[in-house]
C-alpha positions as YAML, in Angstrom:
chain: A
units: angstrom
residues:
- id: 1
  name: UNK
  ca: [0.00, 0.00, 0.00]
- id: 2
  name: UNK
  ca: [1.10, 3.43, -0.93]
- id: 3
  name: UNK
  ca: [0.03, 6.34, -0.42]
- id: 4
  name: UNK
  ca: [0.53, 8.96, -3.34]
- id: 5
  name: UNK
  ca: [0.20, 12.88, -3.05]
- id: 6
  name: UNK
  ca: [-2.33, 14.43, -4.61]
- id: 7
  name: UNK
  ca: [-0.35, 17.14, -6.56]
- id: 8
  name: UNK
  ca: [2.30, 16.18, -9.43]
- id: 9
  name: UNK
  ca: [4.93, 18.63, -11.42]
- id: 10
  name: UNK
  ca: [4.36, 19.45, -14.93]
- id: 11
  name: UNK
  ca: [7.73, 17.47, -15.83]
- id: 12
  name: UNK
  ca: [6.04, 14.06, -14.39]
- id: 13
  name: UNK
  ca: [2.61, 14.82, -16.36]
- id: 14
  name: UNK
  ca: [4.86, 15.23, -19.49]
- id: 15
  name: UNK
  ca: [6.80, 12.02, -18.64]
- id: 16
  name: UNK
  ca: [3.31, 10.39, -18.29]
- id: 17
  name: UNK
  ca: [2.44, 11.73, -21.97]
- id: 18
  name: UNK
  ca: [-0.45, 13.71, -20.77]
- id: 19
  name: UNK
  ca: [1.09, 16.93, -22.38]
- id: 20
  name: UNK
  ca: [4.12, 18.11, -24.69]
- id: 21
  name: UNK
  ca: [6.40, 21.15, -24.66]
- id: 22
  name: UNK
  ca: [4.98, 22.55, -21.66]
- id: 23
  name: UNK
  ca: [1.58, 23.36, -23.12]
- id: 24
  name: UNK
  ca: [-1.39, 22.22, -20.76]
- id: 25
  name: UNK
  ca: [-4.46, 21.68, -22.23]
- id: 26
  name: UNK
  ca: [-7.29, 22.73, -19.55]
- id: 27
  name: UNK
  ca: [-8.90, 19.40, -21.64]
- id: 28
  name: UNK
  ca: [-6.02, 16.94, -19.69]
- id: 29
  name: UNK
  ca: [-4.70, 18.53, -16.61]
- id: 30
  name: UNK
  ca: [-6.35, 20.84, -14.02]
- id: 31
  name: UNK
  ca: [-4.33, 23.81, -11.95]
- id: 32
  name: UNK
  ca: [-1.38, 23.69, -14.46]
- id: 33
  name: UNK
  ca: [1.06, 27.14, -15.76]
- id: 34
  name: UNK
  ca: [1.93, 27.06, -19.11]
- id: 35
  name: UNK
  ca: [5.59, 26.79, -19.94]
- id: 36
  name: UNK
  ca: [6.24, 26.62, -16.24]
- id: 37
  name: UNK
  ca: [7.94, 23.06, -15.46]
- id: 38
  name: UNK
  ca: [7.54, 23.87, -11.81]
- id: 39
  name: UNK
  ca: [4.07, 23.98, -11.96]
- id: 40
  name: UNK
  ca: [1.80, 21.46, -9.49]
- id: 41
  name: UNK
  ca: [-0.68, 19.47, -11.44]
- id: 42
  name: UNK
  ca: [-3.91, 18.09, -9.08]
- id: 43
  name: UNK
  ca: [-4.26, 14.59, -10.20]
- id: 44
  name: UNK
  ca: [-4.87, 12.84, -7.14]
- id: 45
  name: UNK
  ca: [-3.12, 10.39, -5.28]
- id: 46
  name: UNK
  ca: [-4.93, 7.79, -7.40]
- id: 47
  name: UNK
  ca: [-2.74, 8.29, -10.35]
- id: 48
  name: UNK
  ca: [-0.24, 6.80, -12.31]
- id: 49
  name: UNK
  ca: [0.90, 10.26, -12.68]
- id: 50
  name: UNK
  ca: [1.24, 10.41, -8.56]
- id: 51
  name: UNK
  ca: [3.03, 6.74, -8.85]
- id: 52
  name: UNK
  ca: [5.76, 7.43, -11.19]
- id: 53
  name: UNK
  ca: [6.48, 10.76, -9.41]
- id: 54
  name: UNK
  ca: [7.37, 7.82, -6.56]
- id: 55
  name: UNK
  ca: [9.66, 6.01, -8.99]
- id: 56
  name: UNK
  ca: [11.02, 9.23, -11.11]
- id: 57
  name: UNK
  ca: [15.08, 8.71, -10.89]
- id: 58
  name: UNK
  ca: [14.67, 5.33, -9.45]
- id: 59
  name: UNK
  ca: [17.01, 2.41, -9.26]
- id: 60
  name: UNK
  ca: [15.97, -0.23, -8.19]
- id: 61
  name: UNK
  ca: [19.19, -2.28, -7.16]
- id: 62
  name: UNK
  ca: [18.27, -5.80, -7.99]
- id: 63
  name: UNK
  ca: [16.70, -7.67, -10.42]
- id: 64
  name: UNK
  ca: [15.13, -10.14, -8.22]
- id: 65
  name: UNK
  ca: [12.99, -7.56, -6.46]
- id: 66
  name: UNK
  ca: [10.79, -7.35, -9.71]
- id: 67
  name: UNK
  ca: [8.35, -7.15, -10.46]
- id: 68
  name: UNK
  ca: [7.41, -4.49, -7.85]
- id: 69
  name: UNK
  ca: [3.56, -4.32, -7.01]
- id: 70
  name: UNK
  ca: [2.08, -1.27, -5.02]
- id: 71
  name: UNK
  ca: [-1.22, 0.03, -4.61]
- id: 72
  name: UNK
  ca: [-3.06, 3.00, -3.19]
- id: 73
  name: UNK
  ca: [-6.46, 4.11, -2.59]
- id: 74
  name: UNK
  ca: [-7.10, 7.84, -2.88]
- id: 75
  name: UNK
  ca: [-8.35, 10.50, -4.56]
- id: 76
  name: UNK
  ca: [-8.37, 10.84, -8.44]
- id: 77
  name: UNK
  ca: [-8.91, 14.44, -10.19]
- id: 78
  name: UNK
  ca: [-9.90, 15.17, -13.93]
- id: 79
  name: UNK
  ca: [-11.24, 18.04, -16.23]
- id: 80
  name: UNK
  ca: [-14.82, 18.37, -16.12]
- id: 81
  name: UNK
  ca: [-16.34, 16.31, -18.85]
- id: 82
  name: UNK
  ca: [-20.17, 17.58, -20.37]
- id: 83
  name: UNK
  ca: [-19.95, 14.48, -22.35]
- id: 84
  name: UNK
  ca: [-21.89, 12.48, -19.16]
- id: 85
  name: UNK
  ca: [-23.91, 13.70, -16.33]
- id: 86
  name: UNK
  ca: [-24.11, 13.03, -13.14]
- id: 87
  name: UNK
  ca: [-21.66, 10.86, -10.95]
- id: 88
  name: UNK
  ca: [-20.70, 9.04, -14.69]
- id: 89
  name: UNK
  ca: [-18.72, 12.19, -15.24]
- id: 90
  name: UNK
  ca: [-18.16, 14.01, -12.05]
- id: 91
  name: UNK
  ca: [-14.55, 15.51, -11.72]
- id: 92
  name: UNK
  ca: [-13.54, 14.47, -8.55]
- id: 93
  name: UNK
  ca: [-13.72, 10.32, -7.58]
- id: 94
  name: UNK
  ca: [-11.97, 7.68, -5.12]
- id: 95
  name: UNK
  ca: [-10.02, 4.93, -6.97]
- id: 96
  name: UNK
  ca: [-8.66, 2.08, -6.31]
- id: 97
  name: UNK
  ca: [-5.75, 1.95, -8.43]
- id: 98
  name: UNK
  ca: [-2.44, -0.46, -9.03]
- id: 99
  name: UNK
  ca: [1.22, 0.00, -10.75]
- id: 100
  name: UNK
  ca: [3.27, -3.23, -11.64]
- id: 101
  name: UNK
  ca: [6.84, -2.26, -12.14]
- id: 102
  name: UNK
  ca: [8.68, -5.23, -14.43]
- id: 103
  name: UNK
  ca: [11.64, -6.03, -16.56]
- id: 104
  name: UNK
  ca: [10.90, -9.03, -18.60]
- id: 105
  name: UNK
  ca: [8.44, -8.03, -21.19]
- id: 106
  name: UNK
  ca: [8.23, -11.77, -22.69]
- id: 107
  name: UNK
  ca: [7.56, -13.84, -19.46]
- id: 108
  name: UNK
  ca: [6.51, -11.69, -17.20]
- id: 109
  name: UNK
  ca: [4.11, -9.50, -19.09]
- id: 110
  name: UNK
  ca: [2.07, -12.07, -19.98]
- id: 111
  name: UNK
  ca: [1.70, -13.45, -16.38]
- id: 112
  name: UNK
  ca: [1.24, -10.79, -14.97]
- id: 113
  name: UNK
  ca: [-1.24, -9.24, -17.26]
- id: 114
  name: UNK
  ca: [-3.40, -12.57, -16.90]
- id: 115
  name: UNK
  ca: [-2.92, -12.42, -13.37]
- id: 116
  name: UNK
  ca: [-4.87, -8.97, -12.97]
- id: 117
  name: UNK
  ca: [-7.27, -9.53, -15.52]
- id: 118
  name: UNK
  ca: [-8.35, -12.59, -13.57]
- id: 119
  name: UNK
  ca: [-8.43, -11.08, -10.73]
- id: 120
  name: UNK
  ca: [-10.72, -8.01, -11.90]
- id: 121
  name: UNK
  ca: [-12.87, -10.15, -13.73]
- id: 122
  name: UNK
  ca: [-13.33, -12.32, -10.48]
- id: 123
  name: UNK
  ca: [-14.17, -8.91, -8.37]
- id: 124
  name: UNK
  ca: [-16.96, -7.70, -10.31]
- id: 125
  name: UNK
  ca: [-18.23, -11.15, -10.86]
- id: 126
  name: UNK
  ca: [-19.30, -11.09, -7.17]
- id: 127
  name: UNK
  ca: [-21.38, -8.01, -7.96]
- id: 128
  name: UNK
  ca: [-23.98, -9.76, -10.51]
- id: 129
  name: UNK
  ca: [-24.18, -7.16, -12.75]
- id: 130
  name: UNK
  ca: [-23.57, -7.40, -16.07]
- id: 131
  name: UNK
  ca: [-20.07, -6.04, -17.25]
- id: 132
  name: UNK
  ca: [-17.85, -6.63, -19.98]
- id: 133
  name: UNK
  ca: [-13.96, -6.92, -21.29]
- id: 134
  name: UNK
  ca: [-13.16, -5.38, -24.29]
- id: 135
  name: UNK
  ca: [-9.64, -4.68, -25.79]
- id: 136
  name: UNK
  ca: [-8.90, -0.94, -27.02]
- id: 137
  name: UNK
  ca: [-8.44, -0.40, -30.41]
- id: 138
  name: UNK
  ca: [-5.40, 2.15, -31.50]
- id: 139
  name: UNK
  ca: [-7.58, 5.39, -31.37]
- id: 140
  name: UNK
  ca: [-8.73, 4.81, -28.22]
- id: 141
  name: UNK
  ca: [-5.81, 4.31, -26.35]
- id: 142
  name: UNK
  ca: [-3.59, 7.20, -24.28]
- id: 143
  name: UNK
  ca: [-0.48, 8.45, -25.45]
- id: 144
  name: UNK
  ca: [1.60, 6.36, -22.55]
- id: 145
  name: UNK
  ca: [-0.68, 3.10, -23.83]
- id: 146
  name: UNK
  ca: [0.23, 0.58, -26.54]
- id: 147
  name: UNK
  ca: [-2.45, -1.54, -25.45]
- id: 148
  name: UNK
  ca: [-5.56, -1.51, -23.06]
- id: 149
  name: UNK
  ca: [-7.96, -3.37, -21.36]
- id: 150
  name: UNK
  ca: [-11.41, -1.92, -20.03]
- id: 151
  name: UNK
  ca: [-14.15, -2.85, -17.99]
- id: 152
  name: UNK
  ca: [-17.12, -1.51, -18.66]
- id: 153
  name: UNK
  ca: [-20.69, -1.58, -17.13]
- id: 154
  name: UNK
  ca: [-23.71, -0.41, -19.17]
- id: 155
  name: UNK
  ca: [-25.98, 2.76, -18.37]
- id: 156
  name: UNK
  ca: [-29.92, 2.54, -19.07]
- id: 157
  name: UNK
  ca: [-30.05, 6.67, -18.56]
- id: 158
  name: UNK
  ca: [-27.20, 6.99, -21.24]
- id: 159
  name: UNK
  ca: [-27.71, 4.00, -23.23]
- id: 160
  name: UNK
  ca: [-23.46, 3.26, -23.12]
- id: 161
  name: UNK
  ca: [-21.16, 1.17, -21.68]
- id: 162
  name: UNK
  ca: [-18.55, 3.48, -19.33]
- id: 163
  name: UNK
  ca: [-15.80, 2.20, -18.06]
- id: 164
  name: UNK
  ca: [-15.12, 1.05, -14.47]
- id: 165
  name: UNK
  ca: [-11.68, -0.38, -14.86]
- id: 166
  name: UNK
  ca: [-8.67, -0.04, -17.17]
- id: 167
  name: UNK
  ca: [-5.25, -2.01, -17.20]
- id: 168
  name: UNK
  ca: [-3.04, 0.04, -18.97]
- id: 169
  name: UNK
  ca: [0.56, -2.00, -20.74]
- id: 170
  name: UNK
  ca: [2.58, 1.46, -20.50]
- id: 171
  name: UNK
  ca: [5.90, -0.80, -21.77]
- id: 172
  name: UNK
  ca: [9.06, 1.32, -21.01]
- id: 173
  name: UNK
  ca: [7.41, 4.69, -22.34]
- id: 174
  name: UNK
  ca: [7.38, 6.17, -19.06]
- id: 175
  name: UNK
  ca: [10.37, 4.90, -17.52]
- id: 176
  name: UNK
  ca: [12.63, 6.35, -20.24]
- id: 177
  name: UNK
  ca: [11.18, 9.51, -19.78]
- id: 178
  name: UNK
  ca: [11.65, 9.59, -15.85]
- id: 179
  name: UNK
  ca: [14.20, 7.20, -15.52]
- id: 180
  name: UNK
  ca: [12.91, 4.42, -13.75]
- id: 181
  name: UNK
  ca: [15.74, 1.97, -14.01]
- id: 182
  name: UNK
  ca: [17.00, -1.72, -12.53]
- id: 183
  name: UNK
  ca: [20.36, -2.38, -12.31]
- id: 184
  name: UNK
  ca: [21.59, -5.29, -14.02]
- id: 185
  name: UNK
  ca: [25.46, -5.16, -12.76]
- id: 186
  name: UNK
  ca: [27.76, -2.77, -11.49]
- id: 187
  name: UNK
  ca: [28.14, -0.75, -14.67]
- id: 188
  name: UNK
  ca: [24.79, -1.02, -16.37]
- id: 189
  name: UNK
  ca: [21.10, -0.72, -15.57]
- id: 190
  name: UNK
  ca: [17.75, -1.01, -18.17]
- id: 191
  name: UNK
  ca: [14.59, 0.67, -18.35]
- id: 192
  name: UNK
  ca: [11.65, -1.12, -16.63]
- id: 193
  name: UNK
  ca: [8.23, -1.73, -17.88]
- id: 194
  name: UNK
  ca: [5.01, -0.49, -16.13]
- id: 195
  name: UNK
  ca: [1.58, -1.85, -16.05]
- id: 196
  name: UNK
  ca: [-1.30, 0.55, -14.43]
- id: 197
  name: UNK
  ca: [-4.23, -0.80, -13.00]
- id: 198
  name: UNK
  ca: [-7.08, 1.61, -12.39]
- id: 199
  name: UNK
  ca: [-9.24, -1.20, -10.30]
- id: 200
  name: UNK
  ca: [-12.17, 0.51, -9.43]
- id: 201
  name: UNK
  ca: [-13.45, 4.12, -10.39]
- id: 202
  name: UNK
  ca: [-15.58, 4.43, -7.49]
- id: 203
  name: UNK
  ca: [-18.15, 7.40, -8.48]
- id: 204
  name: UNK
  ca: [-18.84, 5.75, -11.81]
- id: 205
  name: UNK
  ca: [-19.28, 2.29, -10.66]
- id: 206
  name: UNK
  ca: [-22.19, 3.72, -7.82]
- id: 207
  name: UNK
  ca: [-23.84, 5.52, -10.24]
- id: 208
  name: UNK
  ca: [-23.84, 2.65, -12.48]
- id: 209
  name: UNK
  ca: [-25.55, 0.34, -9.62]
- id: 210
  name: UNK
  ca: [-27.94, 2.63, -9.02]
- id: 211
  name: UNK
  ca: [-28.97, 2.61, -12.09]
- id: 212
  name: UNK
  ca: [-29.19, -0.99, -12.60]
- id: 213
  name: UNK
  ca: [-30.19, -1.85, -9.16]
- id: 214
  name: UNK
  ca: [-33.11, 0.18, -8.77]
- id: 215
  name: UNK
  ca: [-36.38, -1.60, -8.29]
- id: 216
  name: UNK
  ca: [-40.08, -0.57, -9.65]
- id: 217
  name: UNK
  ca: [-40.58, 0.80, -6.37]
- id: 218
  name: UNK
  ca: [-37.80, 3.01, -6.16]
- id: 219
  name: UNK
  ca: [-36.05, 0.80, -3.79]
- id: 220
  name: UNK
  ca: [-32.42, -0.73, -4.09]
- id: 221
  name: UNK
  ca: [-31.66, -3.97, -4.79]
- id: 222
  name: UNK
  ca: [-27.75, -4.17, -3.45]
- id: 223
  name: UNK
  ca: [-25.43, -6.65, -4.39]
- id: 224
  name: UNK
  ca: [-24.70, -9.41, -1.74]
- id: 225
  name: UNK
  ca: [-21.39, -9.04, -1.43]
- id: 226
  name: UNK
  ca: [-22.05, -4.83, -1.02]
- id: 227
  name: UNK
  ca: [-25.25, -5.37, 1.67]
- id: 228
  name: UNK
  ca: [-23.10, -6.46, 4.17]
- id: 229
  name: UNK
  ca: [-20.87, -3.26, 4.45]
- id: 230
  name: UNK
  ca: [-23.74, -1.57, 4.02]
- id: 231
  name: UNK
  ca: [-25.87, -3.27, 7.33]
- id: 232
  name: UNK
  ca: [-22.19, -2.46, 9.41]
- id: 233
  name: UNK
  ca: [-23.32, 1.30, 8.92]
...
């Protein structure tokens, strides 16, 4: 467990690909200064952007540690979006949200990435509601991505499937730009690889159970697994 702070600088946001050459768009980033790469950045400590601030000119010293698995539950922050209403596109959530830290993309990538996909699948399982997997084509992936998972639960209000979950395969394209590193010997080190796990987007998922969970009578018909924590209040 980690836990992240909720500001970032503008040089870790441009490591993380959110923006280029020191221009913010008020479309990625909230509180940034142009052209200043000083600037603080609220993103939330549940971020990847708050994670690799952790690991920004970071060695780690031996191989065997990896992979490296840390988690944190906190606060995420993003623009305002008209696109949705509601708690489906609210700017301010909790998360639940992962980073995988790894060095060998053939082996370990694979088992790794099955790993977490089983285990999300098996988490909202226990809900009952329908959800599904779906792989991101190119056009829909983020500039740190070169591939993408989602989970996504479907809205009756909006007719759409919004996502819930992402795993993110961010390959080395962070950790070149921050220098994330693991040494190999005494005179040489290589870049690691990164997988993000946004686990749970907390806001969206509630507003997507309400929808779906609401009876004829206005009541709520709550998941099993949810009434329980919901009785201990």
């Amino acid at each position: 467990m980690m836990s992240n702070p909720d500001f970032v600088k503008a040089a870790v946001m441009e490591g993380c690909g959110v923006h280029d050459k020191g221009q913010t768009s008020p479309q990625q980033v909230i509180n940034g200064l142009e052209h200043d790469t000083n600037a603080l950045h609220l993103v939330g400590g549940g971020s990847l952007q708050a994670f690799s601030a952790y690991f920004t000119k970071h060695i780690i010293e031996k191989p065997e540690h990896l992979p490296v698995r840390v988690v944190a539950a906190g606060r995420n922050y993003s623009p305002v979006t008209l696109r949705h209403p509601g708690l489906l596109g609210c700017r301010q959530s909790s998360v639940i949200d992962g980073l995988i830290l790894y060095e060998d993309v053939d082996v370990q990538e694979k088992t790794l990435l099955h790993e977490v996909m089983v285990t999300m699948i098996e988490i909202y399982r226990h809900l009952g509601i329908h959800f599904q997997v779906v792989q991101y084509s190119a056009e829909h992936l983020y500039t740190h991505e070169r591939a993408a998972i989602g989970v996504t639960m479907y809205s009756p209000h909006t007719g759409q499937y919004h996502e819930v979950g992402r795993i993110s395969l961010c390959g080395d394209y962070i950790s070149r730009r921050l220098w994330t590193l693991c040494r190999k010997d005494k005179k040489s080190a290589s870049f690691v690889s990164m997988l993000h796990v946004r686990a749970c987007h907390t806001a969206r998922l509630l507003g997507l159970l309400m929808e779906n969970c609401q009876e004829e009578d206005s009541t709520y018909s709550l998941p099993g697994c949810l009434q329980s924590a919901v009785d201990a209040f």
